[in-house]
C-alpha positions as CSV (number, residue, x, y, z in Angstrom):
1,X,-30.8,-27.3,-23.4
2,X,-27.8,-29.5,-21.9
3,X,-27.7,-30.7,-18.2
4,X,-25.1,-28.4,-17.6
5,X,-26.9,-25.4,-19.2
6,X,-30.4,-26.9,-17.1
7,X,-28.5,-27.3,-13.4
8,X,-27.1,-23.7,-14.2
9,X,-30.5,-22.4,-14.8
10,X,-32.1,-23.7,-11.7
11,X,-28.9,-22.6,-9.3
12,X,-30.2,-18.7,-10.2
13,X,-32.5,-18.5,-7.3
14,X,-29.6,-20.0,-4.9
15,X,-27.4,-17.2,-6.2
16,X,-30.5,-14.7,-5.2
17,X,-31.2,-16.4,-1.7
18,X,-27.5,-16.1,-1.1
19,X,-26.8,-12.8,-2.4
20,X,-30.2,-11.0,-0.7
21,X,-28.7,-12.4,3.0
22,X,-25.3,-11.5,2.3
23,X,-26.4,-7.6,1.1
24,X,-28.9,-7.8,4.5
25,X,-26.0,-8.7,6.5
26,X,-23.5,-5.8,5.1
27,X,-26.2,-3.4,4.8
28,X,-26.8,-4.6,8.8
29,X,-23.0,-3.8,9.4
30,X,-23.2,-0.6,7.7
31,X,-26.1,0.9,10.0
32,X,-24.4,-0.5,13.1
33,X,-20.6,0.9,12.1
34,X,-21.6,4.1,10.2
35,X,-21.3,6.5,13.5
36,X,-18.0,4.9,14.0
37,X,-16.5,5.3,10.9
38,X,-18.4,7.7,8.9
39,X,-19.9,7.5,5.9
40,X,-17.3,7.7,3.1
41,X,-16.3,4.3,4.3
42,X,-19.5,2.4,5.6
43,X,-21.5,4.1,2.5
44,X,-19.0,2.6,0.6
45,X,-19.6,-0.8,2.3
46,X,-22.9,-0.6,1.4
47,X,-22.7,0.5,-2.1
48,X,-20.4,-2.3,-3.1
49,X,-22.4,-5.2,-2.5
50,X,-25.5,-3.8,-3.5
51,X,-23.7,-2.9,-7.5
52,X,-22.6,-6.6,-7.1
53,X,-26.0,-8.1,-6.7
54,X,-28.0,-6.1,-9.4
55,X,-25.4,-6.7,-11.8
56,X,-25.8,-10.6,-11.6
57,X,-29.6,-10.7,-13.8
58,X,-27.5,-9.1,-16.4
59,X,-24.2,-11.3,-16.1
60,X,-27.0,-14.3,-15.7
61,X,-28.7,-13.4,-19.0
62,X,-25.4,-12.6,-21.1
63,X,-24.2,-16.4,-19.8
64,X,-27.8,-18.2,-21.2
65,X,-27.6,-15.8,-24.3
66,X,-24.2,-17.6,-25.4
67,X,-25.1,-21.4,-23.6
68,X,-22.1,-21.1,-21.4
69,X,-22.8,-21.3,-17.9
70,X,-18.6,-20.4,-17.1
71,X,-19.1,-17.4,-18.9
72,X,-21.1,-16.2,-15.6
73,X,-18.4,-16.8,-13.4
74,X,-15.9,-15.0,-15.3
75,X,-18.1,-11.8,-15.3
76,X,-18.9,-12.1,-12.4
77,X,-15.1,-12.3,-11.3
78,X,-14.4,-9.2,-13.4
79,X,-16.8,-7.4,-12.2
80,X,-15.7,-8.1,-8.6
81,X,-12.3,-7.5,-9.6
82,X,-13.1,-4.1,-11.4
83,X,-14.8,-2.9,-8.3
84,X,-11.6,-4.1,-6.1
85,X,-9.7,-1.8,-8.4
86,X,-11.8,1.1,-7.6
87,X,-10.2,0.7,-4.1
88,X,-6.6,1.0,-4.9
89,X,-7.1,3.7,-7.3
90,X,-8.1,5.4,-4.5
91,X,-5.0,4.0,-2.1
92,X,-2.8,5.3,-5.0
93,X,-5.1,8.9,-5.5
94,X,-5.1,9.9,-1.6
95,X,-2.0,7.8,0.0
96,X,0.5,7.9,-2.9
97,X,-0.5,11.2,-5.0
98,X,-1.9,13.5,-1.5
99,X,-4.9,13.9,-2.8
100,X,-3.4,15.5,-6.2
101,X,-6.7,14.4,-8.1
102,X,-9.4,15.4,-10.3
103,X,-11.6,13.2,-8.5
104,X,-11.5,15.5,-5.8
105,X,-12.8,18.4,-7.2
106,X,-16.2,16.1,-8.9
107,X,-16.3,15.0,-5.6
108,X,-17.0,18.6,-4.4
109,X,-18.7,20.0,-6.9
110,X,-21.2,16.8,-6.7
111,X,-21.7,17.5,-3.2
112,X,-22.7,21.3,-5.0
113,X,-25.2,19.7,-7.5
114,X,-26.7,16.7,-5.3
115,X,-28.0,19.1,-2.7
116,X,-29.1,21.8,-5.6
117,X,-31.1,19.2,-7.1
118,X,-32.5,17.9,-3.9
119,X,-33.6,21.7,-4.1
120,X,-34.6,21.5,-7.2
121,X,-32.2,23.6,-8.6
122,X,-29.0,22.9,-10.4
123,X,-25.3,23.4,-9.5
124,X,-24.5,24.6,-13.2
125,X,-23.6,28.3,-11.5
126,X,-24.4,29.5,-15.3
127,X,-21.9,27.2,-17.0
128,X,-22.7,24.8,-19.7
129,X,-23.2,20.9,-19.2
130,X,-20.2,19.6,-21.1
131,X,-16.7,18.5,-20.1
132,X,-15.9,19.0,-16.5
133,X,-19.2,20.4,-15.6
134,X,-21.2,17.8,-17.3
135,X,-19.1,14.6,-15.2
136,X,-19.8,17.2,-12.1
137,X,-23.2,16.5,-12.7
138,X,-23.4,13.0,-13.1
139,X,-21.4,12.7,-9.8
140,X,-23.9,14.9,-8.3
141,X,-26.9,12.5,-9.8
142,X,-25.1,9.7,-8.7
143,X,-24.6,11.4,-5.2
144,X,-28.5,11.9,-5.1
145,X,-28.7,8.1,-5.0
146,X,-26.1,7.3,-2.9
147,X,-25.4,10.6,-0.6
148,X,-22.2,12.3,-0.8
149,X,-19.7,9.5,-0.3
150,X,-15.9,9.9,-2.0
151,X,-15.3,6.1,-1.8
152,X,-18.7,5.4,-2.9
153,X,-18.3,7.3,-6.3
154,X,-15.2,5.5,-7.4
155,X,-16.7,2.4,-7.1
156,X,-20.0,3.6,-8.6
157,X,-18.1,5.0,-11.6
158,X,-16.2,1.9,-11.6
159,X,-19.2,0.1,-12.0
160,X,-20.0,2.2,-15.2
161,X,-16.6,1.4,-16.6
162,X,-17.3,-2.3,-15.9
163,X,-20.6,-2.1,-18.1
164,X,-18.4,-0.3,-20.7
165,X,-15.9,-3.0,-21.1
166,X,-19.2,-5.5,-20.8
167,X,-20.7,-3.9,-23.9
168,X,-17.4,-3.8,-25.6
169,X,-17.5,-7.5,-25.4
170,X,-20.7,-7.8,-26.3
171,X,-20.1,-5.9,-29.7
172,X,-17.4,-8.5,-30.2
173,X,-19.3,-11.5,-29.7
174,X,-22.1,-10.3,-32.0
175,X,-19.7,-8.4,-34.7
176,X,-17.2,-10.8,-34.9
177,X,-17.9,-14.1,-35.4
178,X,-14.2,-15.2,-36.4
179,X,-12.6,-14.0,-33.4
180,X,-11.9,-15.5,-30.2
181,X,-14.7,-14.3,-27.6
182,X,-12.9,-15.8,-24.8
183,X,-9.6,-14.3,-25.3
184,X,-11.0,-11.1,-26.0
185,X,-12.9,-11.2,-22.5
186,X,-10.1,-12.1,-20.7
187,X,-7.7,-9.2,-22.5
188,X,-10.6,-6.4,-22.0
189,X,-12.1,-7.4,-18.5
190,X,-8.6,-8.0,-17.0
191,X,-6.1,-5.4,-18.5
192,X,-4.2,-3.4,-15.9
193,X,-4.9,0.3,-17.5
194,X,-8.4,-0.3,-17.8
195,X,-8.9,-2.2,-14.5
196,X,-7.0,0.4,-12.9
197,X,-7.5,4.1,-14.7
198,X,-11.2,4.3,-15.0
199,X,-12.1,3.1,-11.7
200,X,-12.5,6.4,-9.8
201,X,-14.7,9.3,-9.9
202,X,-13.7,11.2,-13.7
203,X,-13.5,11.4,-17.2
204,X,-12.0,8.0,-17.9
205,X,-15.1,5.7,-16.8
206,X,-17.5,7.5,-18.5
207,X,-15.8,7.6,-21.8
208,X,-15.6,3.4,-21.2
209,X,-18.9,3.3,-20.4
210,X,-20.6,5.7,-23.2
211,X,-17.8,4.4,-26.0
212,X,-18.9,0.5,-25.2
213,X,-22.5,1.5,-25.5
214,X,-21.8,3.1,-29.1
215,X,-19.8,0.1,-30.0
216,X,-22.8,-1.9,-28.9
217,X,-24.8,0.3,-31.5
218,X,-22.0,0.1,-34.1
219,X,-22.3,-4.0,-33.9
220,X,-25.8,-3.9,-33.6
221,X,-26.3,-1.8,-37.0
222,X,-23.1,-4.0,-38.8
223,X,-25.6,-7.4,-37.4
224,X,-28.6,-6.3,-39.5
225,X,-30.4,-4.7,-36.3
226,X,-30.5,-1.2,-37.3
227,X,-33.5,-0.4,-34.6
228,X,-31.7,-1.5,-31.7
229,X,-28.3,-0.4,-33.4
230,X,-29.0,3.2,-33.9
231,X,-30.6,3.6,-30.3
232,X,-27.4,2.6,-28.9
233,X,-24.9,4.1,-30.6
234,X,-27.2,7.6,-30.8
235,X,-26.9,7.0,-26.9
236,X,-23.2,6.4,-26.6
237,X,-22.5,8.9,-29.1
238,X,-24.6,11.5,-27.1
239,X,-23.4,10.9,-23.7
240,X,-19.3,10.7,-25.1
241,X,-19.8,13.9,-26.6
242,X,-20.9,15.8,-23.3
243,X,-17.5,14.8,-21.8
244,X,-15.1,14.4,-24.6
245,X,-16.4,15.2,-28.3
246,X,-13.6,15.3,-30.0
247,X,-13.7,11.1,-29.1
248,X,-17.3,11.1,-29.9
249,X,-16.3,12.3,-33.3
250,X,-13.3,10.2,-33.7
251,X,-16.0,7.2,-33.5
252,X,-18.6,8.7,-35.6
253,X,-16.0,9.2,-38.6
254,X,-14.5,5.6,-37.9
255,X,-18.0,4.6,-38.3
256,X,-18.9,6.9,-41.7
257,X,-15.8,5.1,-43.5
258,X,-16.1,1.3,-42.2
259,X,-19.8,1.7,-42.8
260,X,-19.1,2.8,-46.2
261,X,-16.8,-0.1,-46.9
262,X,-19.8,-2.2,-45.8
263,X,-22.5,-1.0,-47.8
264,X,-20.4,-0.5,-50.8
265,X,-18.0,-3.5,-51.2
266,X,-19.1,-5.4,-48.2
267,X,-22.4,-6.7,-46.5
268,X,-24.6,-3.9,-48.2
269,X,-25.0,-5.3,-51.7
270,X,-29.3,-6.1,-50.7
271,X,-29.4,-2.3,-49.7
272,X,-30.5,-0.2,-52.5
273,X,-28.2,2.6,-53.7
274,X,-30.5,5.7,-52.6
275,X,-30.6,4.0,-49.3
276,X,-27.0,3.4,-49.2
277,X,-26.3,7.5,-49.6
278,X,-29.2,8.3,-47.2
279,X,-27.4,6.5,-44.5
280,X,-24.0,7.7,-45.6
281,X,-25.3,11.4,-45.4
282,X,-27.0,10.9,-42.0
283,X,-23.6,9.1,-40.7
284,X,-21.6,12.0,-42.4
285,X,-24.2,14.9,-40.9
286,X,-23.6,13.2,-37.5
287,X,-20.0,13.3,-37.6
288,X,-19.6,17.0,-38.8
289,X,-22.1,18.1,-36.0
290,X,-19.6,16.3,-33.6
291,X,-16.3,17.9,-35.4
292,X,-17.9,21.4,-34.8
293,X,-18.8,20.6,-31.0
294,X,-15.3,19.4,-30.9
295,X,-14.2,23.3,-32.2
296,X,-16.2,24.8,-29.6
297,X,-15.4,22.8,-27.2
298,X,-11.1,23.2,-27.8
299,X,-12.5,27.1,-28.3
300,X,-14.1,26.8,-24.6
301,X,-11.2,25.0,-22.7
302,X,-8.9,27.9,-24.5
303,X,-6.7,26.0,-26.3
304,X,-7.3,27.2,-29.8
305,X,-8.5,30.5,-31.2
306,X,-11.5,30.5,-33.6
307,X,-9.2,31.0,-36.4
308,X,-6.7,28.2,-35.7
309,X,-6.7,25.1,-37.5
310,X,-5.7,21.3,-36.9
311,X,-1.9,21.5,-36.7
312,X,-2.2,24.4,-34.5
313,X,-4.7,22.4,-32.3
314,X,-2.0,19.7,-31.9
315,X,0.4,22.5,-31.1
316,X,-1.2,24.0,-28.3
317,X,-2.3,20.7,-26.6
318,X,1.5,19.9,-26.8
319,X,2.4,23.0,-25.2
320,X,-0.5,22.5,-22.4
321,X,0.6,18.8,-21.6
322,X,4.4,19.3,-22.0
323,X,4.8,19.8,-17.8
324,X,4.1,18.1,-14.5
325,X,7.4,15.9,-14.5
326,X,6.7,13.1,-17.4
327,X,6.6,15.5,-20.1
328,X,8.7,14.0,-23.4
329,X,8.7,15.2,-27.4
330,X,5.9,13.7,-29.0
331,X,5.7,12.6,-32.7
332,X,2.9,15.0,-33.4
333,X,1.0,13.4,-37.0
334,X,1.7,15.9,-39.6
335,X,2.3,13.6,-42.0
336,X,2.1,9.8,-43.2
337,X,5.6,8.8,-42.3
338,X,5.3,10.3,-39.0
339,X,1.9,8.1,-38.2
340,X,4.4,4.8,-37.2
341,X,6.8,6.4,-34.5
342,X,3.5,8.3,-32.9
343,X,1.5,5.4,-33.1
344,X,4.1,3.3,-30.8
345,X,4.3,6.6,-28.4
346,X,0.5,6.7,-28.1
347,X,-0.4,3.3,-27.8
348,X,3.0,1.7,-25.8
349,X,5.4,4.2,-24.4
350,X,6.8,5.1,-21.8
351,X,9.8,2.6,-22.5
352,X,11.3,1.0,-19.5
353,X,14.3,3.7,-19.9
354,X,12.1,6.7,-19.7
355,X,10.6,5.6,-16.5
356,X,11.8,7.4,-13.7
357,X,9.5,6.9,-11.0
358,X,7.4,3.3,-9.4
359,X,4.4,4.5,-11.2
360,X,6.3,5.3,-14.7
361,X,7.7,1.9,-14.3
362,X,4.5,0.1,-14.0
363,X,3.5,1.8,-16.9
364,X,6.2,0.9,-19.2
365,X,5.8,-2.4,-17.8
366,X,2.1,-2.8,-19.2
367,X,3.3,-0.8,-22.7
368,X,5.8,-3.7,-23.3
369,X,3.1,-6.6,-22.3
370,X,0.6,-5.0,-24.8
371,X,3.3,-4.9,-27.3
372,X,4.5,-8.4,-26.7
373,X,1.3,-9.4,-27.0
374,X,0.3,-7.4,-30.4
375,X,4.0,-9.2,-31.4
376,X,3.3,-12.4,-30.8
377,X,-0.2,-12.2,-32.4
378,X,1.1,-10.6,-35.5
379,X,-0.7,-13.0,-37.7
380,X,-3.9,-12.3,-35.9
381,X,-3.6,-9.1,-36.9
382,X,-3.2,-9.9,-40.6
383,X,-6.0,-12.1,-39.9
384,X,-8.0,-9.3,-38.3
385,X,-7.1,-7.0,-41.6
386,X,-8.1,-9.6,-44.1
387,X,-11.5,-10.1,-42.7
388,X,-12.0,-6.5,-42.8
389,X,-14.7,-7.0,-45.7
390,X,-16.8,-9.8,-44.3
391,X,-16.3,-8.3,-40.3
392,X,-17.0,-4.4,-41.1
393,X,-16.4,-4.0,-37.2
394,X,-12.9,-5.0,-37.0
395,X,-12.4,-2.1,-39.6
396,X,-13.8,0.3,-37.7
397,X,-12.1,-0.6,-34.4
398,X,-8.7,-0.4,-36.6
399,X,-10.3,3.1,-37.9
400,X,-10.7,4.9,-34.2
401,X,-7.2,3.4,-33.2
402,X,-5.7,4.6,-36.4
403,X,-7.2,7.8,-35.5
404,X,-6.8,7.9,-31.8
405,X,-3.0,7.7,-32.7
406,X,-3.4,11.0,-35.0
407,X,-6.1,13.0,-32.6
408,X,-3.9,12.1,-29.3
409,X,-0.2,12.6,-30.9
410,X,0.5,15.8,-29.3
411,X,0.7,14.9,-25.9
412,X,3.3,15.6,-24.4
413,X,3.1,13.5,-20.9
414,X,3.1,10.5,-20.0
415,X,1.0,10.2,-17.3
416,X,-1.6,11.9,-19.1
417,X,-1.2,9.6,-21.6
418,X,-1.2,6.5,-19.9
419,X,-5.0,7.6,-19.0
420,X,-6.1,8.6,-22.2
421,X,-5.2,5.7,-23.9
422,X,-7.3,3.2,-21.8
423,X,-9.8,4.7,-24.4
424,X,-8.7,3.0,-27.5
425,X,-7.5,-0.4,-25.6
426,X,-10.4,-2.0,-26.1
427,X,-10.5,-1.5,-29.8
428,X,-7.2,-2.6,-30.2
429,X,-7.7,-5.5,-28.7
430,X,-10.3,-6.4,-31.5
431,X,-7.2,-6.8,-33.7
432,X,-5.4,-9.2,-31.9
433,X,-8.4,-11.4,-30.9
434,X,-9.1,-13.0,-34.3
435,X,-7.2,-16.0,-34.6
436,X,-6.0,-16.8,-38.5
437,X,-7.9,-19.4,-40.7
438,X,-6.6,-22.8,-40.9
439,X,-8.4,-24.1,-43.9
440,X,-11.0,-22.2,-46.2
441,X,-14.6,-22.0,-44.5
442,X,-13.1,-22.4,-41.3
443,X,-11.8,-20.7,-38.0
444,X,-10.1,-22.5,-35.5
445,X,-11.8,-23.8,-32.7
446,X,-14.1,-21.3,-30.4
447,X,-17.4,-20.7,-28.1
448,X,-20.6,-21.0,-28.7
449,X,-21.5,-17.3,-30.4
450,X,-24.2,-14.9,-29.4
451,X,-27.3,-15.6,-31.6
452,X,-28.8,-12.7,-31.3
């Protein structure tokens, strides 16, 4: 172990010391303001600081697991900025929009389920756990903990997003050794859509934080460990599907064709054939259970008939999201040479002439960085596709963007959009983080890799 990696090592219980007074003195504050302020805000003041300082073991151990003792500080700033975030999505949600939030209504509804299972009860009312009713539970879980505090549950489901992202790059790190780890942290951790959109109470930061934990799994599995793999990703896979499952099933399929590119042309030649099909068929089982949860759930929202099939899925949703002020013509996928134009609505528009208000304009600002940047790295993409057979991960994070594009086509509005889209940033990124080769054998320069 270097001196560097030695002096970091032995700092740890200086961070503890330092961060146990500084939590004492806040939560000190907090008992002395909360009758003056209430306890959306001073609960809040609490609960900040306290996701800070159990968070650091983790960020500690990730920095040690790759020898990098600056790798700490730059989680540590992201997850400090992330939380920040949560703040001004809630400045923009209550002072800018009036309250016109979703956020709102889990907020209530948690308030519903935290005292009924205080009671020992539920707040279900009859209804089933998934969609909008399951993330009404998990605020009212998380509202258990904490006690009913608006503020407090964006930055606690902020805090899930953050782990999200974290697992993300921890898939990275152990999936692809060719790529950039750095860069990749810095794009992930620090983009504006997925610093700012799921960093409140809703859909958004859950589907970060369960679709990084599957990831997690999916690099695990791709690694060799297929104990530790298959625990993760069943987890991610699980808790997706409970909110969105047509995403969960958008993953598991990305995952039945780039795992079958592994085991059949790629990293799978030491697997025997019967096992090879056994794991195929599981993969494939897993993904049609998730296509028909997907039905029923479409069938429960109301926006197709039992009878209807995919093109009139993507029909309806247009006509559902075509309103509210942003709403454009989408390039709905009905065939290959549609796949380009939709793929540059889903994934960068609005433009900077189709914005029409401050937020639109932000927006389109971020679309055309992300493009610049997927532009400007256009032979780290090639790279990223070339390495497709010896990095089965990058194909599969290629696979759920390709199909993201497809499944997410039909909407119609922007702003709804520009939320869903924060959840296939973080695979695109994977493509653009993977610098070319500059000799045969070799990559160019990068950090010390996670070993295990």
């Amino acid at each position: 172990m270097s001196a560097s990696i030695r002096s970091f090592v032995r700092s740890d219980p200086l961070i503890t010391i330092v961060g146990l007074v500084v939590t004492g003195l806040v939560i000190a504050a907090v008992l002395i303001m909360v009758d003056t302020i209430g306890y959306n805000i001073s609960g809040a003041a609490l609960i900040g600081p306290v996701l800070v300082l159990i968070s650091i073991p983790a960020l500690l151990r990730q920095a040690r697991r790759e020898a990098d003792p600056t790798l700490f500080r730059l989680l540590l700033l992201a997850l400090i900025v992330k939380l920040l975030a949560s703040l001004v999505r809630y400045f923009v949600d209550f002072h800018v929009y009036g309250g016109a939030t979703d956020a709102l209504g889990y907020h209530h509804a948690g308030i519903r389920w935290s005292h009924a299972l205080v009671a020992g009860g539920t707040g279900s009312q009859g209804q089933g756990l998934t969609g909008t009713n399951f993330i009404e539970m998990v605020t009212g879980v998380v509202y258990v903990v904490t006690r009913p505090t608006l503020l407090g549950g964006y930055l606690v489901f902020s805090w899930f997003a953050f782990w999200g992202l974290f697992f993300f790059y921890r898939a990275f790190v152990i999936a692809v050794p060719e790529g950039r780890s750095r860069s990749y942290a810095r794009l992930v951790f620090f983009f504006p859509s997925l610093l700012f959109w799921p960093s409140g109470t809703g859909k958004e930061a859950w589907m970060i934080f369960t679709l990084g934990i599957a990831s997690f799994g999916v690099a695990k599995l791709f690694a060799g460990q297929t104990k530790q793999g298959i625990g993760a990703l069943a987890l991610g896979l699980w808790l997706a599907a409970l909110a969105r499952p047509h995403v969960a099933a958008i993953l598991a399929i990305s995952l039945l064709a780039a795992g079958g590119v592994a085991l059949f042309a790629g990293r799978g030649r030491s697997v025997s054939v019967p096992r090879k099909v056994i794991i195929l068929a599981v993969a494939g089982g897993v993904s049609f259970l998730l296509v028909v949860s997907t039905r029923s759930y479409f069938q429960e929202s109301r926006v197709v008939a039992a009878d209807e099939g995919v093109l009139s899925t993507l029909t309806a949703i247009e006509q559902r999201t075509a309103q509210g002020g942003s709403e454009f013509t989408p390039f709905v996928v009905d065939s290959p040479a549609v796949f380009p134009a939709a793929a540059v609505t889903v994934l960068f528009r609005p433009f900077i002439i189709e914005a029409h208000s401050a937020q639109a304009v932000m927006t389109a600002l971020e679309g055309a960085v992300l493009a610049v940047i997927c532009l400007a790295r256009w032979r780290w993409a090639l790279a990223a596709l070339t390495s497709i057979r010896r990095q089965p991960y990058v194909l599969f994070a290629i696979l759920f963007t390709a199909a993201f594009v497809v499944a997410f086509s039909s909407i119609a509005n922007f702003g709804i959009l520009a939320r869903e889209r924060v959840q296939v940033i973080p695979f695109l990124l994977v493509a653009v983080s993977i610098p070319p080769r500059v000799s045969v054998g070799r990559v160019e320069p990068e950090a010390v890799r996670e070993s295990a």
